[in-house]
Every structure is written in C-alpha cells, then in structure tokens.
PARO-574771 format. One record per atom (N, C-alpha, C): residue number from 1; residue in one letter; atom name; x, y, z. Coordinates in pm, whole numbers. Example, Ala and Ser with C-alpha at 12.3 -4.5 7.8 and 13.67 -1.06 7.14 Angstrom:
! PARO-574771
{rec 1; 'a'; 'N'; {1319; -569; 780}}
{rec 1; 'a'; 'CA'; {1230; -450; 780}}
{rec 1; 'a'; 'C'; {1320; -330; 780}}
{rec 2; 's'; 'N'; {1285; -225; 708}}
{rec 2; 's'; 'CA'; {1367; -106; 714}}
{rec 2; 's'; 'C'; {1290; 3; 787}}
***
This chain:
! PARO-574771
{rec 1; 'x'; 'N'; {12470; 8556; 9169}}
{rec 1; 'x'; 'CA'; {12406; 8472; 9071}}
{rec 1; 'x'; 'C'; {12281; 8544; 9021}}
{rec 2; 'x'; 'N'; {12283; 8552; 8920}}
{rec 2; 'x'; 'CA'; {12145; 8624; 8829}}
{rec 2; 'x'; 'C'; {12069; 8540; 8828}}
{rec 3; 'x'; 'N'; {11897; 8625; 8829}}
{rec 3; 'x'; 'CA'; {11796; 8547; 8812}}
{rec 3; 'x'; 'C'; {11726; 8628; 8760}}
{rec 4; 'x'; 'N'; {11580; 8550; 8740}}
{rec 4; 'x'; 'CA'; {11490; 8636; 8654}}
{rec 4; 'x'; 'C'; {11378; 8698; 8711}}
{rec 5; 'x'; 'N'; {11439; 8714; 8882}}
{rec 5; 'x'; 'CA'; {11364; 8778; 8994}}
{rec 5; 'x'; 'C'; {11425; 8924; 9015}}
{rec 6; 'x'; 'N'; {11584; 8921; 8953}}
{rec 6; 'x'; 'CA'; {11674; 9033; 8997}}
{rec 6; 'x'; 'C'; {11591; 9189; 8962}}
{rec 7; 'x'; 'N'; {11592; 9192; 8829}}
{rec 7; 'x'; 'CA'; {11454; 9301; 8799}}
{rec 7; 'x'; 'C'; {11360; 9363; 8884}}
{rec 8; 'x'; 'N'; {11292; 9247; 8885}}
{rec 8; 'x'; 'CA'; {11148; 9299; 8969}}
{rec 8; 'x'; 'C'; {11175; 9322; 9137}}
{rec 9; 'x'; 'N'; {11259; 9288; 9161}}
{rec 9; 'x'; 'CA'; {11332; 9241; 9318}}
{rec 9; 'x'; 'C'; {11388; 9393; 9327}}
{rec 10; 'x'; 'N'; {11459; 9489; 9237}}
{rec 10; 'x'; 'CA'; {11536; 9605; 9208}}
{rec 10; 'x'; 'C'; {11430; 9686; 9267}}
{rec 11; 'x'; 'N'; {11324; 9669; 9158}}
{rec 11; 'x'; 'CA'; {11243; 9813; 9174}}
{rec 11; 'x'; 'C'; {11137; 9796; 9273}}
{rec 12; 'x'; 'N'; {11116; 9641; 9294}}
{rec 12; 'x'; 'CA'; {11018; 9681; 9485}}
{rec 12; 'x'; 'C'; {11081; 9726; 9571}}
{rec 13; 'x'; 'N'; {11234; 9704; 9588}}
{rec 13; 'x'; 'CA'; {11330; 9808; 9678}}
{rec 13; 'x'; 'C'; {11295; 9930; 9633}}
{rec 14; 'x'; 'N'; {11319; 9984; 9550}}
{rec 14; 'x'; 'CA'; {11285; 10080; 9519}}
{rec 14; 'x'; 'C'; {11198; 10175; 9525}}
{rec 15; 'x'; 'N'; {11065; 10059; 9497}}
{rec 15; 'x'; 'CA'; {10959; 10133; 9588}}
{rec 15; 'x'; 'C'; {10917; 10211; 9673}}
{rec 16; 'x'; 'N'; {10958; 10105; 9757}}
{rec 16; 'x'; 'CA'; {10986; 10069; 9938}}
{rec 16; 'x'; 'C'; {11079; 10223; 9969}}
{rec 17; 'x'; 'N'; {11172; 10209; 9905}}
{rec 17; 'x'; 'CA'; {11265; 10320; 9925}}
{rec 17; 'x'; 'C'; {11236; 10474; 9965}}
{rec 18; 'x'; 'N'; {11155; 10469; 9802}}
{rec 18; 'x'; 'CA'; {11066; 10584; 9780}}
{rec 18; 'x'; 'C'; {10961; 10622; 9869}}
{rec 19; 'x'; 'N'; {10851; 10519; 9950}}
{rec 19; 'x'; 'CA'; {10760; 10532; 10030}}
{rec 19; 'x'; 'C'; {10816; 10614; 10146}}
{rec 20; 'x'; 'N'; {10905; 10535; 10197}}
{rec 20; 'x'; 'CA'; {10991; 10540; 10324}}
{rec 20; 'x'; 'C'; {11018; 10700; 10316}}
{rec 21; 'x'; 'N'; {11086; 10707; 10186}}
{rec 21; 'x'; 'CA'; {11156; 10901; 10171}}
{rec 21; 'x'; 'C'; {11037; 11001; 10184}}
{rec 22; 'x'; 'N'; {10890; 10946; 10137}}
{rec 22; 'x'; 'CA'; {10820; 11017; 10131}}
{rec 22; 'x'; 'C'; {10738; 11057; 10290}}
{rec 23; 'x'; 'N'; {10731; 10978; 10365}}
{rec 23; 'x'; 'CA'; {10713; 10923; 10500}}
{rec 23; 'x'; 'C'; {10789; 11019; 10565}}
{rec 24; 'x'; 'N'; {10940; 11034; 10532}}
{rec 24; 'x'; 'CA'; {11014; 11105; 10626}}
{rec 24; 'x'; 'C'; {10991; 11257; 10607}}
{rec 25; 'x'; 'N'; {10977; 11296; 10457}}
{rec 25; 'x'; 'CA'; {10945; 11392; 10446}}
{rec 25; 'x'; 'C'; {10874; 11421; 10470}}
{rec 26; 'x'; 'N'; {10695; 11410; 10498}}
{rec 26; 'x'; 'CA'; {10602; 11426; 10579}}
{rec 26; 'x'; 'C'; {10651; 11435; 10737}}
{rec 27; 'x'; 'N'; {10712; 11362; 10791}}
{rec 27; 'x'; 'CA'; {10720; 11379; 10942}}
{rec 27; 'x'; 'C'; {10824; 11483; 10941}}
{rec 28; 'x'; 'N'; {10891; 11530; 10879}}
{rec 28; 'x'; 'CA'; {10968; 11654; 10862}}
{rec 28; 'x'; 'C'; {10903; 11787; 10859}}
{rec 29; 'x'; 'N'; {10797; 11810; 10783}}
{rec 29; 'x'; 'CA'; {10697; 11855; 10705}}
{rec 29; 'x'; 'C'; {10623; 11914; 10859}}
{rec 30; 'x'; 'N'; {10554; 11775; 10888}}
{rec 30; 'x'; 'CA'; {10510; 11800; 11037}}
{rec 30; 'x'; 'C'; {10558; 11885; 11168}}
{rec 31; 'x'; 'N'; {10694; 11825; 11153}}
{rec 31; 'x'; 'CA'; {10768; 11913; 11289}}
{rec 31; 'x'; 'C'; {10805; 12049; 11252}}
{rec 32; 'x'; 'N'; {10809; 12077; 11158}}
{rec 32; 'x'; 'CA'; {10822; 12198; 11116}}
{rec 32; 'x'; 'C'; {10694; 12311; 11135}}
{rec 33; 'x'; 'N'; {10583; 12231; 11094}}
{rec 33; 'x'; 'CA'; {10458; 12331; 11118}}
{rec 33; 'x'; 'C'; {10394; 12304; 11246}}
{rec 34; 'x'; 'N'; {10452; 12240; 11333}}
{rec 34; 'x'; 'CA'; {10426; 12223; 11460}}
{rec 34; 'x'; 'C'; {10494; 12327; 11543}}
{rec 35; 'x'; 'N'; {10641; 12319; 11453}}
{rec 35; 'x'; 'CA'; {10736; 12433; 11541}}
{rec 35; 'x'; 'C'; {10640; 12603; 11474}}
{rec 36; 'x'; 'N'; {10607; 12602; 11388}}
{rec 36; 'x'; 'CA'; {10521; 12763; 11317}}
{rec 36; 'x'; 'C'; {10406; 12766; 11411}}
{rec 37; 'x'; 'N'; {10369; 12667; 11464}}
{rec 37; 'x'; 'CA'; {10212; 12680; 11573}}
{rec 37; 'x'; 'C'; {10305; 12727; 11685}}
{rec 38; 'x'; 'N'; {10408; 12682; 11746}}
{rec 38; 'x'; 'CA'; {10443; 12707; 11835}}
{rec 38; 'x'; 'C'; {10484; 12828; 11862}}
{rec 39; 'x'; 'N'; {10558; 12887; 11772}}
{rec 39; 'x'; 'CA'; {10612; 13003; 11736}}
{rec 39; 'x'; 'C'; {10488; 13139; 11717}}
{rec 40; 'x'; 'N'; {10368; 13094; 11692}}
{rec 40; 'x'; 'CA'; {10276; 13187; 11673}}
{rec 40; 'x'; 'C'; {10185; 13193; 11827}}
{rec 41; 'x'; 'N'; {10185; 13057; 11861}}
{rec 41; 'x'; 'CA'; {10137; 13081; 12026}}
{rec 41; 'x'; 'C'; {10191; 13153; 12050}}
{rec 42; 'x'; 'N'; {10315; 13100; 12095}}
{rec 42; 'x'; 'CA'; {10413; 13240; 12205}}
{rec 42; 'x'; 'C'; {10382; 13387; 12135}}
{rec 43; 'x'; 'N'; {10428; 13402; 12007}}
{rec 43; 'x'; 'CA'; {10366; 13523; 11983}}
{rec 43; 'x'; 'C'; {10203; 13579; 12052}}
{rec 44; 'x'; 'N'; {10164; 13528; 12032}}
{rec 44; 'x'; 'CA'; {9994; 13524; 12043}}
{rec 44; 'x'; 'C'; {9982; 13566; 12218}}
{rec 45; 'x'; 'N'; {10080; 13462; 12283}}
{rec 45; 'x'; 'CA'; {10097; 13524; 12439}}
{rec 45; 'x'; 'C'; {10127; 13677; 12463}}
{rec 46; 'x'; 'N'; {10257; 13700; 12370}}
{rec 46; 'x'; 'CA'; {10282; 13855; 12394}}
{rec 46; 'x'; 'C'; {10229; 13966; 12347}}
{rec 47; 'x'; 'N'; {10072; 13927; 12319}}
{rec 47; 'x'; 'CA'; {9953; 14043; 12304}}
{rec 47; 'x'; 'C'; {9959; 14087; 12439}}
{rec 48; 'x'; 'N'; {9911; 14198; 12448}}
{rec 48; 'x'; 'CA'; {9848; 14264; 12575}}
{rec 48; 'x'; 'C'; {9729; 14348; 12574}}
{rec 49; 'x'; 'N'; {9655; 14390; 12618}}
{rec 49; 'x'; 'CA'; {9548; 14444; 12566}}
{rec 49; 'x'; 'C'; {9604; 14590; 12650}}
{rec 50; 'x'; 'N'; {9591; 14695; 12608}}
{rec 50; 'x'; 'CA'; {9620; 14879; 12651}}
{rec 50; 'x'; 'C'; {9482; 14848; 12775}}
{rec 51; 'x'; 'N'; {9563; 14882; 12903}}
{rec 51; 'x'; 'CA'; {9406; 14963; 12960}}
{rec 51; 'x'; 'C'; {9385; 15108; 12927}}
{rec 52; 'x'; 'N'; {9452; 15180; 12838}}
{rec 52; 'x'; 'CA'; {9404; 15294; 12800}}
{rec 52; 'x'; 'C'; {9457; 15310; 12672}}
{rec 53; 'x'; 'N'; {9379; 15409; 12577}}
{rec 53; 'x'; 'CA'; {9398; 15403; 12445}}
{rec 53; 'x'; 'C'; {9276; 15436; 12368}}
{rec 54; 'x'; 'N'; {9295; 15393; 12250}}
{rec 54; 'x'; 'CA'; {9129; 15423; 12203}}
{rec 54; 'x'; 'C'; {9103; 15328; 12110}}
{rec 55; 'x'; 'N'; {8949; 15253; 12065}}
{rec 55; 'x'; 'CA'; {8913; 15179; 12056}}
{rec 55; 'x'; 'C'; {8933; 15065; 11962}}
{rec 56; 'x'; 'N'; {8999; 15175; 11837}}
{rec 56; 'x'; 'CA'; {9066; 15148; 11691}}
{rec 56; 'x'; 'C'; {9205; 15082; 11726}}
{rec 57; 'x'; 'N'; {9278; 15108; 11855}}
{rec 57; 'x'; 'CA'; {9398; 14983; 11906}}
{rec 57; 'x'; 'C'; {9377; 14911; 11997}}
{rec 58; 'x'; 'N'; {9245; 14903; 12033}}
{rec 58; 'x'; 'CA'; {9222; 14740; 12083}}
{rec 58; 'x'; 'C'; {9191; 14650; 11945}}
{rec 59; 'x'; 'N'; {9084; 14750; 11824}}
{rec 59; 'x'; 'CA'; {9073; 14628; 11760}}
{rec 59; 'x'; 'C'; {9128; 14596; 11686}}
{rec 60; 'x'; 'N'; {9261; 14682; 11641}}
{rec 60; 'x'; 'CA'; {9392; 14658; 11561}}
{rec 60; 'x'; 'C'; {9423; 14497; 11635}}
{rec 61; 'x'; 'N'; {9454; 14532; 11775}}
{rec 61; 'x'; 'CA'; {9525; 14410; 11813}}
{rec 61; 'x'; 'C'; {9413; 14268; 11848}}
{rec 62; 'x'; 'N'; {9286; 14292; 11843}}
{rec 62; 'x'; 'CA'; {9183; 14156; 11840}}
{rec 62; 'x'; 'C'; {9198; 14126; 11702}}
{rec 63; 'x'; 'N'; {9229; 14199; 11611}}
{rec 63; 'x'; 'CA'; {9260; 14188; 11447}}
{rec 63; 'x'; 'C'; {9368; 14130; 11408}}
{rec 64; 'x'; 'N'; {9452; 14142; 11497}}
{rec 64; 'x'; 'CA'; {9619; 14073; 11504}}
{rec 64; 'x'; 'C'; {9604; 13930; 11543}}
{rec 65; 'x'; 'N'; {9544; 13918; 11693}}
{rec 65; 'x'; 'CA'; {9536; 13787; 11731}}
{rec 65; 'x'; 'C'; {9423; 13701; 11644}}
{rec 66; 'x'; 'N'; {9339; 13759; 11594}}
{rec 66; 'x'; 'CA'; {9261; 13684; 11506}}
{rec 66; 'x'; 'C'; {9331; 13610; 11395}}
{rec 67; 'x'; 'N'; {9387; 13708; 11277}}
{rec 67; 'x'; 'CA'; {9467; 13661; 11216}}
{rec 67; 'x'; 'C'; {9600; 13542; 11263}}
{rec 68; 'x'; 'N'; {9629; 13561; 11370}}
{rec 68; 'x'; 'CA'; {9717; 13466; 11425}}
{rec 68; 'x'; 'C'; {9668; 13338; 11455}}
{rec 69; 'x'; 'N'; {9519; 13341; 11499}}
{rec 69; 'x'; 'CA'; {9469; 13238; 11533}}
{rec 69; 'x'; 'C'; {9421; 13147; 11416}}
{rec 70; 'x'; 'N'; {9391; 13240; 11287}}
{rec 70; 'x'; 'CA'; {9354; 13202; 11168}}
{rec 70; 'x'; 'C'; {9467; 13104; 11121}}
{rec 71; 'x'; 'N'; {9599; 13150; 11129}}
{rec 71; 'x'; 'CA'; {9737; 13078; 11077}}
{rec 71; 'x'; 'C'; {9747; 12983; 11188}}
{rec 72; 'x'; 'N'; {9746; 13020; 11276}}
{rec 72; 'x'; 'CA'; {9723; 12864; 11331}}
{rec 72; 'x'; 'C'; {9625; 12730; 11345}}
{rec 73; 'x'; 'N'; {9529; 12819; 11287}}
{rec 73; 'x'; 'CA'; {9397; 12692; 11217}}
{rec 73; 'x'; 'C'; {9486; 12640; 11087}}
{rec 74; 'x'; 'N'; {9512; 12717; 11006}}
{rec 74; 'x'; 'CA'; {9561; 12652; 10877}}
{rec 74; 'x'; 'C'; {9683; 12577; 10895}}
{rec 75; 'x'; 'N'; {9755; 12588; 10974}}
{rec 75; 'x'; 'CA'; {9862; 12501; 11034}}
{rec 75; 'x'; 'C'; {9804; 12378; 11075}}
{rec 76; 'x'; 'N'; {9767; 12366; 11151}}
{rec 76; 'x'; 'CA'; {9646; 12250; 11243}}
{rec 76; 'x'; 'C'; {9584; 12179; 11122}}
{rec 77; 'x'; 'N'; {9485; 12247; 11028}}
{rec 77; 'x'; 'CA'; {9497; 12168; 10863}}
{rec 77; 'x'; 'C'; {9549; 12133; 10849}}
{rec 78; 'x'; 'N'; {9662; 12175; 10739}}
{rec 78; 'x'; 'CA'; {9762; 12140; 10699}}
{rec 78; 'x'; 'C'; {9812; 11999; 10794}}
{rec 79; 'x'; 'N'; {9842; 12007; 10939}}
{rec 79; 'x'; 'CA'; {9922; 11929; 10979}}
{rec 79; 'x'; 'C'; {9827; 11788; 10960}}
{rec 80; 'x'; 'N'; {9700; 11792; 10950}}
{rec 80; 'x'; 'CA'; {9550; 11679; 10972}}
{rec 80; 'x'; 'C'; {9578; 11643; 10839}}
{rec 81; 'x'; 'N'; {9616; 11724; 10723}}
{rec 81; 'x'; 'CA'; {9597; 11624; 10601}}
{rec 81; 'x'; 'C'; {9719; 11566; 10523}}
{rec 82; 'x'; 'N'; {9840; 11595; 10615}}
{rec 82; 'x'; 'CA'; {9973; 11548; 10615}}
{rec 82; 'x'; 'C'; {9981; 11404; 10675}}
{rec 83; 'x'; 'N'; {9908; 11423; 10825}}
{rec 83; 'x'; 'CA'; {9897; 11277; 10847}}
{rec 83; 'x'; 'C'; {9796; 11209; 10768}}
{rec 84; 'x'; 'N'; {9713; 11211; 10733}}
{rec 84; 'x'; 'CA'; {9601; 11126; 10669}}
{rec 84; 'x'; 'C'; {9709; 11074; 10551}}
{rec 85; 'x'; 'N'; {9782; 11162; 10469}}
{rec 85; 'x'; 'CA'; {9877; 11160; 10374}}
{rec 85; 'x'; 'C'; {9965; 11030; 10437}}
{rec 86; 'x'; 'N'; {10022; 11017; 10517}}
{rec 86; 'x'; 'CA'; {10150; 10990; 10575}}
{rec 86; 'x'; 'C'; {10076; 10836; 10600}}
{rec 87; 'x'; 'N'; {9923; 10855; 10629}}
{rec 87; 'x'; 'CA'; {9859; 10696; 10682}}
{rec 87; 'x'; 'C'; {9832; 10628; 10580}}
{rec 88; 'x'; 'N'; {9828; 10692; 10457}}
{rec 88; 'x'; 'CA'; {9790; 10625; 10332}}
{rec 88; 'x'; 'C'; {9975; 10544; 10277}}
{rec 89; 'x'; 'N'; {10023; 10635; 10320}}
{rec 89; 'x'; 'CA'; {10150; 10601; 10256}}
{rec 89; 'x'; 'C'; {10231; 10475; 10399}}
{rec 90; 'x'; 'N'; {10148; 10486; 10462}}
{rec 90; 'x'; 'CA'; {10153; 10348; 10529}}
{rec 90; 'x'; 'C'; {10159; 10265; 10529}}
{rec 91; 'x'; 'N'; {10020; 10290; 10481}}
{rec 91; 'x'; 'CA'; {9938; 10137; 10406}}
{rec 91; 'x'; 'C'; {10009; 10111; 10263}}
{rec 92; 'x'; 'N'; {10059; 10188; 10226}}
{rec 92; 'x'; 'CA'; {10150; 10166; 10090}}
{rec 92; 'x'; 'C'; {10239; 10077; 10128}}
{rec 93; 'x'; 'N'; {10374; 10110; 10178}}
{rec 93; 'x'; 'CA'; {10448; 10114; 10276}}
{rec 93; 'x'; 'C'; {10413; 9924; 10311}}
{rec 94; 'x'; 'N'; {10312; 9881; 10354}}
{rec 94; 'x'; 'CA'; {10288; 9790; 10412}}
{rec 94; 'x'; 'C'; {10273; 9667; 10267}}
{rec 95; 'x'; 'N'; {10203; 9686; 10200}}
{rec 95; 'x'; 'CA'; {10197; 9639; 10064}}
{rec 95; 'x'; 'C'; {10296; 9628; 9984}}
{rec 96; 'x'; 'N'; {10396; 9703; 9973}}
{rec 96; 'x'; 'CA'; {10500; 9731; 9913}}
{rec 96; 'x'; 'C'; {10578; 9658; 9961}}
{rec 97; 'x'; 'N'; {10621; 9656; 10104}}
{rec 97; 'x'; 'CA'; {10716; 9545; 10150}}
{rec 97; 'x'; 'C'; {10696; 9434; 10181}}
{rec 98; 'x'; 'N'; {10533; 9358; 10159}}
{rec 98; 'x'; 'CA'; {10505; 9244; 10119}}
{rec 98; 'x'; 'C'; {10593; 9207; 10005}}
{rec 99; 'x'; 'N'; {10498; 9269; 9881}}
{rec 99; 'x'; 'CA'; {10539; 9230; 9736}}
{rec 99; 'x'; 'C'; {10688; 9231; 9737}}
{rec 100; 'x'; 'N'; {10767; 9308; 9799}}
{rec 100; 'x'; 'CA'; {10952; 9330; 9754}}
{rec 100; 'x'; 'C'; {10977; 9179; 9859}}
{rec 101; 'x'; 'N'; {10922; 9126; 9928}}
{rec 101; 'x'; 'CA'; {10942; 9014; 10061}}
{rec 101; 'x'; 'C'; {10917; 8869; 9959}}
{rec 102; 'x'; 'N'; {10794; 8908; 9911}}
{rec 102; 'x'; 'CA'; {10773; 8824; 9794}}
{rec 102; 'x'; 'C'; {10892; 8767; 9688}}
{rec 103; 'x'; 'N'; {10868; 8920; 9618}}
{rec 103; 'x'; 'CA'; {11020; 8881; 9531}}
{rec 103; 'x'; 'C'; {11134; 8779; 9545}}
{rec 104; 'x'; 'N'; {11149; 8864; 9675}}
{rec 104; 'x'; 'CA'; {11330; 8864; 9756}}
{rec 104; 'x'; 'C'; {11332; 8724; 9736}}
{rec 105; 'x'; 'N'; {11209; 8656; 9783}}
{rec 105; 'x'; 'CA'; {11182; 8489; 9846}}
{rec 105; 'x'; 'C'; {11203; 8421; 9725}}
{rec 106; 'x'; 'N'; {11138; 8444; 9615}}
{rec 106; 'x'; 'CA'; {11112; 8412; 9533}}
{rec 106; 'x'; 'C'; {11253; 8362; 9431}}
{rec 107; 'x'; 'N'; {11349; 8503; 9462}}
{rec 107; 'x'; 'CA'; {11474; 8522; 9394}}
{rec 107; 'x'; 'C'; {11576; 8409; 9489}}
{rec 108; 'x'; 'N'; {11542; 8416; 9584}}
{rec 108; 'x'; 'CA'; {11632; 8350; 9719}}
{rec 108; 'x'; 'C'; {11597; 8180; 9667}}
{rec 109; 'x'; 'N'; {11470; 8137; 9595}}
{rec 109; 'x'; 'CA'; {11423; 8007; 9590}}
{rec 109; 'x'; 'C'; {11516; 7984; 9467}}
{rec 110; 'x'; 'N'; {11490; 8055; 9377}}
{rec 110; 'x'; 'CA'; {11547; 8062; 9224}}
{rec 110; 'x'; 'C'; {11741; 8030; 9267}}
{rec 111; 'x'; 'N'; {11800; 8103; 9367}}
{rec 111; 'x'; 'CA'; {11931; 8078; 9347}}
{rec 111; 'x'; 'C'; {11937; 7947; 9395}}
{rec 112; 'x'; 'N'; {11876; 7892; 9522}}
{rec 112; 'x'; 'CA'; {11899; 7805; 9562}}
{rec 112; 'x'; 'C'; {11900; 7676; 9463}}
{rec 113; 'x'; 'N'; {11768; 7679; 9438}}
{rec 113; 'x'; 'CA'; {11741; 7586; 9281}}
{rec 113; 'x'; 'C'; {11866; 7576; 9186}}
{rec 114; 'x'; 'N'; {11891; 7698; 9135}}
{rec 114; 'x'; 'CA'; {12061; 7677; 9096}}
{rec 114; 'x'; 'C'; {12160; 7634; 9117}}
{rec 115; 'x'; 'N'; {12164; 7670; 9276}}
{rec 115; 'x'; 'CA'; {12296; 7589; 9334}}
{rec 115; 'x'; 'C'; {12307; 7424; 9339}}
{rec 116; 'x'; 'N'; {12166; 7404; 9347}}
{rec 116; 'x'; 'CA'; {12157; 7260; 9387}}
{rec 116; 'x'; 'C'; {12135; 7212; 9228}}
{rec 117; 'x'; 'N'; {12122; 7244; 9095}}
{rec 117; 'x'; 'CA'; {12143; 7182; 8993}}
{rec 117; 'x'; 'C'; {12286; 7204; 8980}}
{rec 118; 'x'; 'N'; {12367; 7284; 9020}}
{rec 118; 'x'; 'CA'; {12476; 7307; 9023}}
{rec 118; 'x'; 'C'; {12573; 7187; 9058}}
{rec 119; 'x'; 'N'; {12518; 7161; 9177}}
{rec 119; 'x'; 'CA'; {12609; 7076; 9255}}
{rec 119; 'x'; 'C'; {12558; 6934; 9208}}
{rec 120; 'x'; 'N'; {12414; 6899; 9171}}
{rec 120; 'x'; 'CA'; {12408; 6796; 9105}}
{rec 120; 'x'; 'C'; {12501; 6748; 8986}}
{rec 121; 'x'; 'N'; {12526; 6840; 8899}}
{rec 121; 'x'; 'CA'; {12613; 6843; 8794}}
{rec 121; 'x'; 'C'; {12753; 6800; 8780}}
{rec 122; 'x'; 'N'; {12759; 6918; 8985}}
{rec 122; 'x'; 'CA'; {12922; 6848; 8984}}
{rec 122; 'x'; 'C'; {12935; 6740; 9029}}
{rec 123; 'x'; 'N'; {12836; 6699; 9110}}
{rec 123; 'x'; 'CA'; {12833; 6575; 9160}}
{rec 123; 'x'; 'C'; {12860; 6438; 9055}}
{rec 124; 'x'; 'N'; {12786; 6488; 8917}}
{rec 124; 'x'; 'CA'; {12801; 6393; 8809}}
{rec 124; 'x'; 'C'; {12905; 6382; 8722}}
{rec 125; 'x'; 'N'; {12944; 6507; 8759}}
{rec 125; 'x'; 'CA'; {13075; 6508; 8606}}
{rec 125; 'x'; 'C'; {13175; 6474; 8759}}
{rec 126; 'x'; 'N'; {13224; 6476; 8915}}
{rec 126; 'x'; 'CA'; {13258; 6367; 8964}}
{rec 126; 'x'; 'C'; {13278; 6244; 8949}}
{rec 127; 'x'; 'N'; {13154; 6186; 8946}}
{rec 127; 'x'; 'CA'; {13152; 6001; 8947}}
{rec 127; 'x'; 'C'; {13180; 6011; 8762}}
{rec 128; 'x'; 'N'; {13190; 6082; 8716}}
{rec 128; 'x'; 'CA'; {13221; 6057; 8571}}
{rec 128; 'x'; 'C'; {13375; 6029; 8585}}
{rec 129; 'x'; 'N'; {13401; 6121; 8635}}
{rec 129; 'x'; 'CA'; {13576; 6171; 8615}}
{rec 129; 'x'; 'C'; {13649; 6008; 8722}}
{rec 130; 'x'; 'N'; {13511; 5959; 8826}}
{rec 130; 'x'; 'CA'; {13619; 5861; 8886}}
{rec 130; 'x'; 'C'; {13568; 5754; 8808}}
{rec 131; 'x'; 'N'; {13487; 5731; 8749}}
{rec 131; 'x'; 'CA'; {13473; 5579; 8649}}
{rec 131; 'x'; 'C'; {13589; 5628; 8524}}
{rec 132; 'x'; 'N'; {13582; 5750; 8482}}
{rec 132; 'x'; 'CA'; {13693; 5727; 8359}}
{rec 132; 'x'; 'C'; {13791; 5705; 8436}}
{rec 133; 'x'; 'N'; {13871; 5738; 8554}}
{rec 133; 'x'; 'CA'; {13983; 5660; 8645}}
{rec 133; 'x'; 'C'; {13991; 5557; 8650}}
{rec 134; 'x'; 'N'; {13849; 5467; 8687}}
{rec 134; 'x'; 'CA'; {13907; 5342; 8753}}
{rec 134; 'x'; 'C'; {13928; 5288; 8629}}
{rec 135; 'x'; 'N'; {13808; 5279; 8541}}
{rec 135; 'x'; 'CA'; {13879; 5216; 8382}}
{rec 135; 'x'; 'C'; {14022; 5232; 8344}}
{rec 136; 'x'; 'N'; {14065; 5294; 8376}}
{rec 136; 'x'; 'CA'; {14218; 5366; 8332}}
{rec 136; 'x'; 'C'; {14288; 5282; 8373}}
{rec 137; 'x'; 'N'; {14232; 5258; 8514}}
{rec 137; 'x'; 'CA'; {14353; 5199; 8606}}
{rec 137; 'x'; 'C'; {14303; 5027; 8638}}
{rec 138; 'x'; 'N'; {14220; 4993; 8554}}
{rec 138; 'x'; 'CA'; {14190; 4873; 8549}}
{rec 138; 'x'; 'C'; {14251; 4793; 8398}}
{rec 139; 'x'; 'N'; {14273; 4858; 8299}}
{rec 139; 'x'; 'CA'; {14309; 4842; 8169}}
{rec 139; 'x'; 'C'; {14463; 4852; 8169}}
***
C-alpha cells in the first residue's frame, strides 16, 4: 500500500545504508594499517646493529629504523583520525536511524489508517448490500 511516507522512508534507508558502508570501510581501512604497523615492527625487530664495521653502517641502519619508526607514527595518525572519522559517523549513524524509525512509524500509522477506512467502507457497503436484501425479500 502506497503512502506519502514511501519517499522519504526510501532515502533514510538509504542513508542509514550509506553510513553503515562508510563505517565498514573505515574499520577495513583500520585493520589494514594496523596490519602495515605490524608488518613494519617485525621488520624493525630484524635490525641488528654490526659489532664491527664502520660508522657510516651503523648510521645507515639508525637511518633505516628511524624512517621505519617515522611510518609507523604516520600509521598510528592516520589510524587516530580514521577513528575520530568513524565516531562522527556514529553519531550520524545514530540520528539517521532515528529519523528513518521516525518515518517507518509514521508510514506504518498512515497504512494502518488506510486499512481501517478501508474496512470501514466495507463494513458499509456490507450493511448496504444486506438492507438492499432484506427489502428485496420483504417486497
């Protein structure tokens, strides 16, 4: 049964939909640069420092792990403003499936309302159909 909730009822799903996709993709997003931190630790483990050598390949490799440690700061970013991202889209998320809850209710009141003028109707064109009977059958 159509109403004049169906519209607006469409695209707060929709919304909702969209939030949700965006949500997942962030926590996707996340495990992924969680797995690149991880992946650069262990790297980062299999430094070793030379006890012999000369001074320009120790600091090649304090130059290595630096840089490594650098990409794993920007990872660690990155991952801090993904969630802040992900908490906003929360709170979206939370608003959004009010208003579509709203709707839904709203659309759910609207059919009902229908049905029951519905059935009033039939109820009437009923007692119509049995008074034009009994006249019939009284004449």
């Amino acid at each position: 049964m159509k109403t004049k909730f169906d519209g607006v009822v469409k695209v707060k799903k929709q919304q909702v939909e969209r939030i949700e996709n965006d949500i997942r993709k962030i926590n996707k997003s996340i495990l992924e640069l969680n797995r690149e931190i991880e992946e650069l630790k262990d790297s980062l483990l299999l430094f070793t420092l030379p006890k012999t050598g000369t001074f320009n390949k120790i600091k090649q490799i304090k130059e290595s792990q630096n840089i490594i440690k650098n990409q794993i700061q920007n990872l660690e970013n990155q991952i801090v403003i993904l969630q802040n991202r992900k908490n906003e889209l929360l709170n979206e998320l939370k608003k959004a499936n009010i208003d579509y809850e709203k709707m839904k209710y709203l659309q759910n009141e609207e059919i009902k309302k229908a049905l029951k003028e519905l059935k009033l109707k039939e109820s009437r064109e009923i007692d119509e159909i049995a008074i034009l009977l009994r006249k019939r059958d009284e004449s």
